[in-house]
N, C-alpha and C positions, 0 to 999 in steps of 0.2 A: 211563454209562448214558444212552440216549438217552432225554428228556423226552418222555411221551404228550402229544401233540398233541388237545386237547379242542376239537371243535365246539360253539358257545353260539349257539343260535335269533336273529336280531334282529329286534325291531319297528320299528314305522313311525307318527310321529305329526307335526303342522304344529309348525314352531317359534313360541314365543309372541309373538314382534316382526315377524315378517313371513310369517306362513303356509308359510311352504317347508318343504316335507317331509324329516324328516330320519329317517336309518335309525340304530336306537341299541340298548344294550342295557344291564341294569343293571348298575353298575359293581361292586357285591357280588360277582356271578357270575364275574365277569372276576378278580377279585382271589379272592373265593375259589379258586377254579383254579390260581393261579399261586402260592399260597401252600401249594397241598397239592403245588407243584411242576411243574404241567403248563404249555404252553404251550395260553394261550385263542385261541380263533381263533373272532371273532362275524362269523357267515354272515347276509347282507342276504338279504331277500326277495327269490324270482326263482321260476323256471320248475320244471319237473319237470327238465330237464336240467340245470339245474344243481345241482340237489338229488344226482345223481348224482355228479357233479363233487365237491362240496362234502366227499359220505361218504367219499369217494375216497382225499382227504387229509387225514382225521380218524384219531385210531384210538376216541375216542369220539364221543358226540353228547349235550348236553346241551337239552331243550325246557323255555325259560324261559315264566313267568306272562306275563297279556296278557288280551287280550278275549276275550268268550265263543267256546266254537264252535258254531259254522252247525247247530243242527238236523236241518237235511237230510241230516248225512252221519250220521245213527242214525233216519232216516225217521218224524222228528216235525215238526210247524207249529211257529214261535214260540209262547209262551204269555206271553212277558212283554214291555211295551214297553222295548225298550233300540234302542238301535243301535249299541251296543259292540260289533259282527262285524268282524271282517276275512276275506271271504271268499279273496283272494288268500293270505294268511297262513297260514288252512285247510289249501288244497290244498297249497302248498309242503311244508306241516312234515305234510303226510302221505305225501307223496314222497321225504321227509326218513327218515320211520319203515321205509316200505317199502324205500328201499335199505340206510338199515341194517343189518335184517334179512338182506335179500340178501346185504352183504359182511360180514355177522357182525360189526358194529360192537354196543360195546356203548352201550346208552340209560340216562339218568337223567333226569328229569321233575320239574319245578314247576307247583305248582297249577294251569295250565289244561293245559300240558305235559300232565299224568297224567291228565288230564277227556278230553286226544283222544286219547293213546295208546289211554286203553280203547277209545273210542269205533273209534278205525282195528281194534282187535280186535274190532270186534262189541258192544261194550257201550253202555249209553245213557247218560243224564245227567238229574239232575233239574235242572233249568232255572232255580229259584229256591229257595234254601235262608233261614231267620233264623237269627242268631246264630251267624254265623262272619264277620262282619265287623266288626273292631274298629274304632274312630273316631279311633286317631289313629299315632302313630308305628310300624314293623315291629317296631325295635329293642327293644321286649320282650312278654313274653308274656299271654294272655289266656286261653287253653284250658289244659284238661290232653289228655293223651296216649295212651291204653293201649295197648302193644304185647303180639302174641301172642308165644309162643316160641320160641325156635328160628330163629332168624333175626336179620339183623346188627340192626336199629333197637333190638331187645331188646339185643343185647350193647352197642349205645351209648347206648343212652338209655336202658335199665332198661323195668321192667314199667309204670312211672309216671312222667311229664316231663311238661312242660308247651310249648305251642306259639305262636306269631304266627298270626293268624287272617285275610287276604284274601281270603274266595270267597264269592261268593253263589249259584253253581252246585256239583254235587259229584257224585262215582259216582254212579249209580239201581242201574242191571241192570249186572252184575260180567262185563267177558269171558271165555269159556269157558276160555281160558288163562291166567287170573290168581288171583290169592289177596290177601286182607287180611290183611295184618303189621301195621295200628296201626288205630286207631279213636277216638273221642272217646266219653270213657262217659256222656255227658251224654244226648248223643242218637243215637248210633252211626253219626254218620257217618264216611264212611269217609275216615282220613287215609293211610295209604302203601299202595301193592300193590305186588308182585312176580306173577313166569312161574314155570308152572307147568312149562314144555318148557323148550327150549334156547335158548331169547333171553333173551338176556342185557337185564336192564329190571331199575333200580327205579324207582319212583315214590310223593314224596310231597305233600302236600297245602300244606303250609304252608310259610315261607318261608326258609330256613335261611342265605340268603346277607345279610339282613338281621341276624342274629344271631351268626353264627359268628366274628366281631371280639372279643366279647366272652362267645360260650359253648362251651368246649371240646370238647361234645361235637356241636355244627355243625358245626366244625371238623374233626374223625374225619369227620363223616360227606363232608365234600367229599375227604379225603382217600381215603377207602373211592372215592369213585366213580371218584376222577383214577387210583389205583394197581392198585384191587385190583374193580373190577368187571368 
């Protein structure tokens, strides 16, 4: 049987000995992929046409965490001082989404990942969230979890789990083609969504490729995305 071929998003940051920019991605995602059996294949930053190129020879597409996104493409101003944007990154991995779409590739999404998918769907972003960012390693957990019904995250993770917490942004306004499968009952925000139509998306909040070494049901779920979404 021929091994699904996963696209993984990559970033771009200066190397710390000599500022050269290097294109990278995190090695969790890489390894998780290849141990639910796929072949990972991490796409550098590039144009719109290559974005196309790139869907081409994927049969999925995975959008890893990263820096905020740009405001302007949910027609808000900044509200917070950062400079964490990558606006070339933006655009890519929304050229990224929309050929997906186009060749019916299916998507899966990490925390800033699932913040532009909504966003490329219409949806907006609150811009600065407290208490979802823990202060120190991913590798275990600080949240709990609650998922709704009926849907895969409940069959792996149950009604109640607990999560890894990196985001200081998160959903606001929900795209008109999506839905809430998990949430944190703390404060209700929103940790995974899935489509409502025929694109194939899931997306969640928090960070499972930091965990899935050591938590089995991480692990299902990179398996659910490499096999069965």
């Amino acid at each position: 049987m021929k091994k699904p071929v996963i696209g993984i998003t990559g970033n771009e940051k200066a190397h710390p000995d000599d500022e050269l920019m290097m294109s990278y991605c995190i090695k969790g995602v890489v390894e998780g992929v290849k141990e639910a059996g796929g072949i990972p294949l991490i796409l550098p930053i590039g144009d719109e046409d290559m974005a196309r190129a790139y869907v081409s020879m994927v049969d999925k597409l995975i959008l890893t965490g990263g820096q905020n996104v740009d405001p302007k493409f949910y027609d808000e101003e900044k509200t917070i001082d950062s400079d964490d944007y990558h606006l070339q990154r933006d655009i890519f991995e929304l050229a990224l989404i929309k050929e997906a779409i186009q060749q019916n590739k299916a998507i899966f999404s990490v925390c800033r990942g699932t913040q532009l998918f909504n966003v490329a769907m219409g949806g907006t972003l609150f811009q600065d969230i407290e208490d979802h960012w823990q202060d120190s390693t991913a590798e275990y957990t600080t949240q709990r979890l609650a998922t709704e019904p009926d849907n895969i995250l409940r069959e792996i993770y149950g009604e109640i789990s607990h999560i890894n917490s990196f985001h200081h942004q998160s959903i606001k306004d929900l795209a008109p083609n999506l839905k809430v499968i998990a949430y944190d009952p703390k404060d209700n925000i929103i940790e995974a969504v899935m489509t409502t139509d025929q694109i194939r998306f899931l997306g969640v909040q928090w960070h499972p490729e930091s965990l899935y070494e050591n938590r089995p049901k991480d692990k299902k779920l990179f398996d659910y995305v490499v096999n069965k979404l």
